[in-house]
C-alpha positions as CSV (number, residue, x, y, z in Angstrom):
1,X,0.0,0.0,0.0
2,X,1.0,3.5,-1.0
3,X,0.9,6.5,0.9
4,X,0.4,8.9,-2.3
5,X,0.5,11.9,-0.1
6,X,4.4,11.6,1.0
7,X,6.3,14.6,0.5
8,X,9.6,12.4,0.5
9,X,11.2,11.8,-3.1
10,X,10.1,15.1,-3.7
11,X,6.4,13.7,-3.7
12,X,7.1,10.8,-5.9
13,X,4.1,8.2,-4.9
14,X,1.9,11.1,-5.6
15,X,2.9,10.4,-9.2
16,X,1.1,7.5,-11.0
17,X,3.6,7.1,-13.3
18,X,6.3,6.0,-10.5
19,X,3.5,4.3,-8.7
20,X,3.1,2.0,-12.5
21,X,6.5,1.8,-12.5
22,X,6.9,0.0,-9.3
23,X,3.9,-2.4,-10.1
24,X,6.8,-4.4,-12.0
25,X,8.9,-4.5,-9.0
26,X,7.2,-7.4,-7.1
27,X,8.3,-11.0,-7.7
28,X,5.0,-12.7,-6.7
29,X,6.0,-16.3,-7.4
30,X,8.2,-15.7,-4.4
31,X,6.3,-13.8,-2.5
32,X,3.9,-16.8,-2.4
33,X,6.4,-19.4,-1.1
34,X,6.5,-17.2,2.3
35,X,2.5,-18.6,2.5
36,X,2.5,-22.3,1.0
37,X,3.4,-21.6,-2.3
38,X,1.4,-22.9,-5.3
39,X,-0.6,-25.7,-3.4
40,X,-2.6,-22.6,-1.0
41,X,-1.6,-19.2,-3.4
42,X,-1.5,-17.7,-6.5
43,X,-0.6,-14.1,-7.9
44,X,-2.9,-11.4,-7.6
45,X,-2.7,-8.5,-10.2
46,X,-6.0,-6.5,-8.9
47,X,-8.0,-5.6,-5.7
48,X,-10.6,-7.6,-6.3
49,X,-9.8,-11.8,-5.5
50,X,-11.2,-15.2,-6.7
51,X,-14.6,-16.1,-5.0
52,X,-15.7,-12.1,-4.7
53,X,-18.1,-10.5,-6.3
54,X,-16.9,-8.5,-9.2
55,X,-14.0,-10.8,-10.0
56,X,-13.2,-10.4,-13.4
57,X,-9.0,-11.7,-14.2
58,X,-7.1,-9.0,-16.1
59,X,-3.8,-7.8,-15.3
60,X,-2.1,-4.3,-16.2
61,X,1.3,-4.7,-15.2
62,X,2.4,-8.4,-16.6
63,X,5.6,-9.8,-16.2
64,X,7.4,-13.4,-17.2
65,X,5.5,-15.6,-14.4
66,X,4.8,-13.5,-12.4
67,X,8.2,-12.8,-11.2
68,X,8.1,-9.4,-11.3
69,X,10.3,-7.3,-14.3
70,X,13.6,-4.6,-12.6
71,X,14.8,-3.5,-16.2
72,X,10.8,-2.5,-17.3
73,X,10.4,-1.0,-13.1
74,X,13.7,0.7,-13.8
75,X,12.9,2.5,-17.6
76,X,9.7,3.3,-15.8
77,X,11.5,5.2,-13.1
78,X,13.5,7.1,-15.3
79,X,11.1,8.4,-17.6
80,X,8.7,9.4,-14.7
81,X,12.0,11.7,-13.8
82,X,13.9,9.2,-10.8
83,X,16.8,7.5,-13.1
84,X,18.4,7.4,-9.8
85,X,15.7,5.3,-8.0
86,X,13.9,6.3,-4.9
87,X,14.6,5.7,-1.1
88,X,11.3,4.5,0.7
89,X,10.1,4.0,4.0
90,X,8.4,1.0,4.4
91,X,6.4,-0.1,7.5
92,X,5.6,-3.6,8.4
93,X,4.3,-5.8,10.5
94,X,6.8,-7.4,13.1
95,X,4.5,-9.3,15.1
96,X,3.4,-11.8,12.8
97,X,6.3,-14.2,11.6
98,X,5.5,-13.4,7.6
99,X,5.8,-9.8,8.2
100,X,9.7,-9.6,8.2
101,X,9.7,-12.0,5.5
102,X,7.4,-10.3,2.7
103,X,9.3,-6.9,4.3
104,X,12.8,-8.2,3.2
105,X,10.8,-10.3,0.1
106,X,9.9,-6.9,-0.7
107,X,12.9,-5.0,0.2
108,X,15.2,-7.2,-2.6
109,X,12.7,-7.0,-4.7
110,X,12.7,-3.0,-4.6
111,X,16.3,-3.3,-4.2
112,X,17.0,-4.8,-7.9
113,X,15.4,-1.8,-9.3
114,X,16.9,0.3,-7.7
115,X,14.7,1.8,-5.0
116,X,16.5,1.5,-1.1
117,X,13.7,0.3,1.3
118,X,14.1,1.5,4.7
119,X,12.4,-0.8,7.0
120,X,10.0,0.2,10.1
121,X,8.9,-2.6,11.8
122,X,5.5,-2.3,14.4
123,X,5.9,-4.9,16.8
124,X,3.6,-3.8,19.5
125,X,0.4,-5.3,17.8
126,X,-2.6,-4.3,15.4
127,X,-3.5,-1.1,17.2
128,X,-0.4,0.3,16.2
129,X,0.0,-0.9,12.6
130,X,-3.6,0.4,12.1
131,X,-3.3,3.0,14.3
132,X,-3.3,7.1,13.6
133,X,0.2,6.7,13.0
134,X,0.0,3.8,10.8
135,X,-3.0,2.9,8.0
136,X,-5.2,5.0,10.2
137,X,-3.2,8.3,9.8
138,X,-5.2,11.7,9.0
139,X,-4.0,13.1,5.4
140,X,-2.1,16.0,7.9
141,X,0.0,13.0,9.4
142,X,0.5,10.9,5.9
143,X,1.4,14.4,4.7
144,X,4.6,14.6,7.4
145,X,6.1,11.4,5.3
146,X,6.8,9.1,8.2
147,X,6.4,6.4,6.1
148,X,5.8,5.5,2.4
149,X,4.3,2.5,1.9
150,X,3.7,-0.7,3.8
151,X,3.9,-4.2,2.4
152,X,2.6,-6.7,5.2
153,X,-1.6,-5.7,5.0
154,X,-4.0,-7.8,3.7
155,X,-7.8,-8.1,2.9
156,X,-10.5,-10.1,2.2
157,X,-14.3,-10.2,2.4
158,X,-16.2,-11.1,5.6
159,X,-17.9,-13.2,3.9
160,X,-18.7,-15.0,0.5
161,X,-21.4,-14.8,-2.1
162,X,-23.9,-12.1,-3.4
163,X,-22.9,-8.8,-2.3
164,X,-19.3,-9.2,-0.6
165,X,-17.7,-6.3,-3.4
166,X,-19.3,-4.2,-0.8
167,X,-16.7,-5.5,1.9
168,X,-13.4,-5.1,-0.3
169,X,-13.5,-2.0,-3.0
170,X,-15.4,0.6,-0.2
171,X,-13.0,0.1,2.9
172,X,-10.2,0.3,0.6
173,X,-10.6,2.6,-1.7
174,X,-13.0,5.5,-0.4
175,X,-12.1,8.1,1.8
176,X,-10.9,8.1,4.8
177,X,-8.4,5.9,3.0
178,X,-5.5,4.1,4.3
179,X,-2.7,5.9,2.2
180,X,-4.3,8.8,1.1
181,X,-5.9,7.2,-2.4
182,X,-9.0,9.6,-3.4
183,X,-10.7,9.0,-6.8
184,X,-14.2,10.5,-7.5
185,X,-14.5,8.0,-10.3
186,X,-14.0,4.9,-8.0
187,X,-16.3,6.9,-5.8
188,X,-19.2,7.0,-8.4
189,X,-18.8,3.7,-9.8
190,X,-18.8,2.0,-5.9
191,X,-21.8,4.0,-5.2
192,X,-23.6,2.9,-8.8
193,X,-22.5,-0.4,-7.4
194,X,-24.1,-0.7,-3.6
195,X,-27.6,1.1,-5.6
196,X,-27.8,-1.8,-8.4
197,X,-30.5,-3.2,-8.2
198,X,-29.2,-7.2,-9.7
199,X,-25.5,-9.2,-9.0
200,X,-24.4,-8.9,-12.5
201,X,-25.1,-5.2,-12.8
202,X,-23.5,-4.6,-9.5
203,X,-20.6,-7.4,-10.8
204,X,-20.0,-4.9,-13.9
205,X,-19.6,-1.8,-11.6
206,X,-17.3,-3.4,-9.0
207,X,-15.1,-4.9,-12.1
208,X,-15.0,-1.2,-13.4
209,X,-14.1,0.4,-9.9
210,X,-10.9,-2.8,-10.3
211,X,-10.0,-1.4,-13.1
212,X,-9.8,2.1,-12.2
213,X,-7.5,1.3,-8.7
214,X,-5.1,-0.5,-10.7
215,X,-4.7,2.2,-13.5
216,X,-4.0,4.2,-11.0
217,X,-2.0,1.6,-9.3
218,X,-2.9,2.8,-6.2
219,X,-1.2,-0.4,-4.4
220,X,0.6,-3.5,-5.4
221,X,-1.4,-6.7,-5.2
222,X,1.1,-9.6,-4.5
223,X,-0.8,-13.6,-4.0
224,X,-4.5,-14.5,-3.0
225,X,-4.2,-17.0,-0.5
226,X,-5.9,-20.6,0.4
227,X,-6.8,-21.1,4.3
228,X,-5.8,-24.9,4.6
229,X,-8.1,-26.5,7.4
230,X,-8.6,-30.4,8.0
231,X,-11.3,-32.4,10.0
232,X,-12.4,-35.4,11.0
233,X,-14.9,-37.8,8.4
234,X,-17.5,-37.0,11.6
235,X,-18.0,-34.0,11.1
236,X,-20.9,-33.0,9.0
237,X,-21.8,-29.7,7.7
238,X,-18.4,-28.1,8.1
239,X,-19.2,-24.2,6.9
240,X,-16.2,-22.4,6.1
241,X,-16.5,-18.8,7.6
242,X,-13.9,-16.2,5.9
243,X,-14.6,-13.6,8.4
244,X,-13.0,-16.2,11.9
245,X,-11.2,-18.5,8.5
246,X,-12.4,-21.0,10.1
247,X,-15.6,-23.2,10.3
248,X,-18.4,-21.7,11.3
249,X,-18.8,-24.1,15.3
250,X,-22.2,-23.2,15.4
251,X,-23.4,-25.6,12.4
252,X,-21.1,-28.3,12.7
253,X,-22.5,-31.8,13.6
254,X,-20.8,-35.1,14.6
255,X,-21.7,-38.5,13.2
256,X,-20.8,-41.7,16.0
């Protein structure tokens, strides 16, 4: 995630065209070995994830398998006016054992395209990480450039089915917004969305509100993951519940 109002670089993640340019940067293959590799993820090039509503596959930043593309991130760079690369600060999360991983994943990944990563970990716990000085800063703080961008969030819907666009594309893209990301486009097109009045009418919105983020490449989507979960042949009715990622205890049933 970006924080487009930074004024470090001399404002450079306000600029979409070094925000594109980094989109290359990511080597997603191996980012998703830190979570199971191909058996529980694959890459994700857009907001919006297999199983939500909305989900239409396209990708605007391609590279060889996914492995991400330095030379391409590094033209890109040069031509938005940084031929020198960038220096970023990057907050993460320390108190979960992938969030030094995908930070240092992350950090040679920025590194071979010549952007320096300066690492921030939060180790005290959610509040923090989501906290006024974290995603939950005010534009005033995200303006004071404390950090840049943060590469250890992650989102899904609370649940699955009809209507769940209404739990990813709104909390993530509409002010107040993590990062500072303000389009009145997205705005309109979420809002024509939640009013429609059948799934594939709101489907065609959401895809359309998917398209716009990533044009603007507002963040970096890396790997949708799988939750693995195992249980015994007794139990019946097992309900899979994205919101605990678990089963949903309340409707399970045991055979003798």
């Amino acid at each position: 995630r970006f924080n487009v109002l930074s004024p470090n670089n001399n404002g450079a993640l306000g600029n979409v065209k070094v925000r594109q340019a980094l989109e290359y940067a990511i080597n997603k293959v191996a980012i998703g070995k830190l979570f199971g590799g191909s058996s529980l993820t694959q890459p994700l090039n857009q907001v919006i994830g297999p199983g939500a509503e909305g989900y239409v596959p396209f990708n605007d930043y391609p590279t060889k398998d996914n492995e991400g593309d330095p030379g391409k991130c590094k033209s890109l760079l040069a031509a938005a006016g940084y031929p020198n690369g960038l220096t970023l600060k990057g907050i993460y999360i320390a108190f979960l054992t992938s969030g030094p991983q995908v930070e240092q994943e992350v950090k040679t990944d920025f590194g071979e395209c010549g952007v320096t990563v300066e690492g921030i970990p939060i180790a005290t716990g959610p509040s923090e990480y989501y906290g006024p000085s974290g995603l939950g800063a005010s534009a005033a703080v995200l303006k004071e450039g404390t950090w840049d961008f943060t590469p250890t969030t992650g989102w899904g819907p609370d649940w699955f089915g009809p209507t769940n666009g209404r739990a990813i594309l709104p909390d993530l893209f509409t002010l107040p917004d993590a990062g500072g990301y303000h389009d009145p486009a997205v705005d309109a097109l979420i809002e024509e969305a939640e009013s429609a009045l059948t799934l594939s009418e709101a489907s065609g919105y959401w895809h359309e509100a998917d398209e716009k983020v990533m044009a603007d490449a507002a963040f970096i989507p890396m790997v949708t993951e799988l939750v693995p979960l195992f249980r015994s042949a007794r139990v019946h009715n097992a309900i899979f519940s994205n919101f605990s990622q678990s089963y949903d205890i309340t409707q399970v049933w045991l055979s003798q």
